[in-house]
C-alpha positions, -999 to +999 in steps of 0.1 A: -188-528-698-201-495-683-206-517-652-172-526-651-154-493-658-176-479-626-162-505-603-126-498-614-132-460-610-142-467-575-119-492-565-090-469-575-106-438-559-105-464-525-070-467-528-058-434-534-076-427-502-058-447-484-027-441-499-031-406-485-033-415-449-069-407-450-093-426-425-130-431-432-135-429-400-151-403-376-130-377-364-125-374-321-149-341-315-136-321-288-142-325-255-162-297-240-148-274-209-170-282-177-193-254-163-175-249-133-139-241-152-118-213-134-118-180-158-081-172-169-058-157-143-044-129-175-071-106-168-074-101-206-117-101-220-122-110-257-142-094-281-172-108-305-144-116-329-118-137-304-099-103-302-078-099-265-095-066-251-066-042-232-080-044-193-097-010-193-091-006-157-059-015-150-049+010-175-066+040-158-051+024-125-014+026-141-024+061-155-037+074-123-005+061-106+018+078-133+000+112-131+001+112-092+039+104-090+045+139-107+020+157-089+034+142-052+073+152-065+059+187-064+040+183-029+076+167-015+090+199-031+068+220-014+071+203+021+114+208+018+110+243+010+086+246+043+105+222+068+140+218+050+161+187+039+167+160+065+193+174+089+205+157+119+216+176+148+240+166+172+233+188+203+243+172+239+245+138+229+208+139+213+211+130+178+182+147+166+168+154+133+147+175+116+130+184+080+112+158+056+127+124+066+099+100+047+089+100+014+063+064+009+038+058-016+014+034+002-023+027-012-039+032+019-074+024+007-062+000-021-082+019-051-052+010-070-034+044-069-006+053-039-008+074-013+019+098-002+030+095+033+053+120+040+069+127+078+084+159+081+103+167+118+104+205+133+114+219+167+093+226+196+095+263+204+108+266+239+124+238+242+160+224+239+174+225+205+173+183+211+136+179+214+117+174+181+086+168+172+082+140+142+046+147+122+030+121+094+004+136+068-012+119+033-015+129+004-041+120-023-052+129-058-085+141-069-096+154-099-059+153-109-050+173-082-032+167-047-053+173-015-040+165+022-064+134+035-045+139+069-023+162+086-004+157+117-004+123+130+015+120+161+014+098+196+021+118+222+037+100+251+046+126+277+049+160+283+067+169+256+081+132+240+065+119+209+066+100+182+047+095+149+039+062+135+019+038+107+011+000+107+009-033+081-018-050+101-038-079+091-036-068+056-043-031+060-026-002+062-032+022+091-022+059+101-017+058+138-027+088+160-034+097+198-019+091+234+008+063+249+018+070+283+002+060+318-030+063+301-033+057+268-059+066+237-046+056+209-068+056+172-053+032+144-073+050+116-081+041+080-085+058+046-122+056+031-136+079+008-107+104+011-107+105+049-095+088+077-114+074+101-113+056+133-110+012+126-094+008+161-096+023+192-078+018+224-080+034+256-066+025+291-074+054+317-044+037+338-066+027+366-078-006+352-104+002+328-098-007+295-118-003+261-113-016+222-136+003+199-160+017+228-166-018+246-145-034+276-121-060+276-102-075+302-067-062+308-048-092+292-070-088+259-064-047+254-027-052+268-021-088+239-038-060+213-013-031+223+016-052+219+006-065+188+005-028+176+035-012+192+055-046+177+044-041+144+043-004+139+064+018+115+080+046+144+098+080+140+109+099+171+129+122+156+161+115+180+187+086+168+184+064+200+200+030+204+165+016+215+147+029+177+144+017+150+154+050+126+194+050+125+214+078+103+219+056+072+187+039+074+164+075+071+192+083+044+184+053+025+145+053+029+146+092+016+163+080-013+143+053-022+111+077-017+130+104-039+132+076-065+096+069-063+078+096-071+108+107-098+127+127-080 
């Protein structure tokens, strides 16, 4: 009887079983991530526990970039009081212009906090009241505090003509500096360390010889790597010329934008 009573225990434990839905088979186990799977593109790191870990250094990036925006809005400030407001001057049919005309945050040496390249025009002592001459300088922060990394970067390009300019080339920014006329030596020149340093130099002595950092080249080689430059460069000449590339509304419209940028 006992016998019997055990069977019809299990029999109905077997069918309540399968009432439920419940298979006596294995379960799948899951299938393992290969070695070689790509980490995830959030930038987020877990904890012992599973916990998402903020991205220490972004933070300090974003930080850095806050604090400096304050601290360049006071260096713009500064420069304004020194060289004025962007004024243009009309003067004998030379539209000319003078005072801080570029405000840009650029990270020069991609450490993830901007640069401030500022251009600021003044007039040549001596000269007509047409003839300007258009300077670059950068700005960095250390220790929480602004320091110059570069003053007055200007291409010469005759007696008394200039201009001042910077280049997006292959990837890097550059502050450009140096000669352009019948001979030329210019110096495309890059931020490391907190100074700028020579990356490119080009130098044609007009008769022929020709030079890219120190060595020679043939003439079509320096002449292909000038062109490249003078296409793609960022230039300020500080006269409105139908040849630039700075009109009225456009240096309005960039100082605005740079105004905007470091909260001003």
């Amino acid at each position: 009887m006992k016998k019997i009573t055990a069977c019809f225990l299990v029999l109905s434990m077997i069918l309540s079983l399968a009432s439920c839905g419940i298979s006596g088979s294995r379960p799948t186990e899951p299938t393992a991530a290969p070695d070689s799977a790509a980490p995830s593109d959030s930038g987020e790191e877990k904890d012992e526990d599973g916990m998402t870990s903020p991205d220490t250094n972004t933070n300090e990036n974003q930080s850095d970039s806050q604090s400096s925006v304050s601290l360049y809005a006071d260096v713009v400030r500064d420069y304004e009081s020194k060289y004025g407001k962007l004024t243009f001057n009309n003067v004998n049919g030379f539209n000319s212009y003078t005072g801080v005309f570029l405000i840009k945050l650029i990270d020069f040496d991609k450490d993830g906090v901007d640069e401030l390249l500022i251009g600021y025009s003044t007039k040549l002592e001596g000269y007509p009241e047409n003839i300007t001459a258009p300077k670059l300088d950068v700005w960095s922060i250390e220790n929480s505090k602004p320091v110059r990394s570069y003053e007055g970067a200007i291409v010469y390009h005759g007696d008394i003509g200039s201009h001042c300019a910077y280049i997006d080339m292959d990837g890097q920014y550059f502050l450009i500096n140096g000669y352009s006329g019948y001979d030329t030596d210019l110096h495309l020149m890059v931020l490391n360390n907190g100074e700028f340093q020579d990356y490119y130099t080009l130098v044609n002595d007009g008769n022929g010889s020709c030079q890219i950092n120190g060595e020679d080249v043939d003439e079509s080689e320096w002449v292909e790597m000038y062109q490249k430059i003078d296409r793609g460069a960022i230039k300020y000449h500080g006269v409105i010329t139908d040849s630039g590339q700075e009109t009225e509304e456009s240096l309005r419209e960039d100082l605005e934008q740079g105004y905007a940028a470091v909260g001003m």
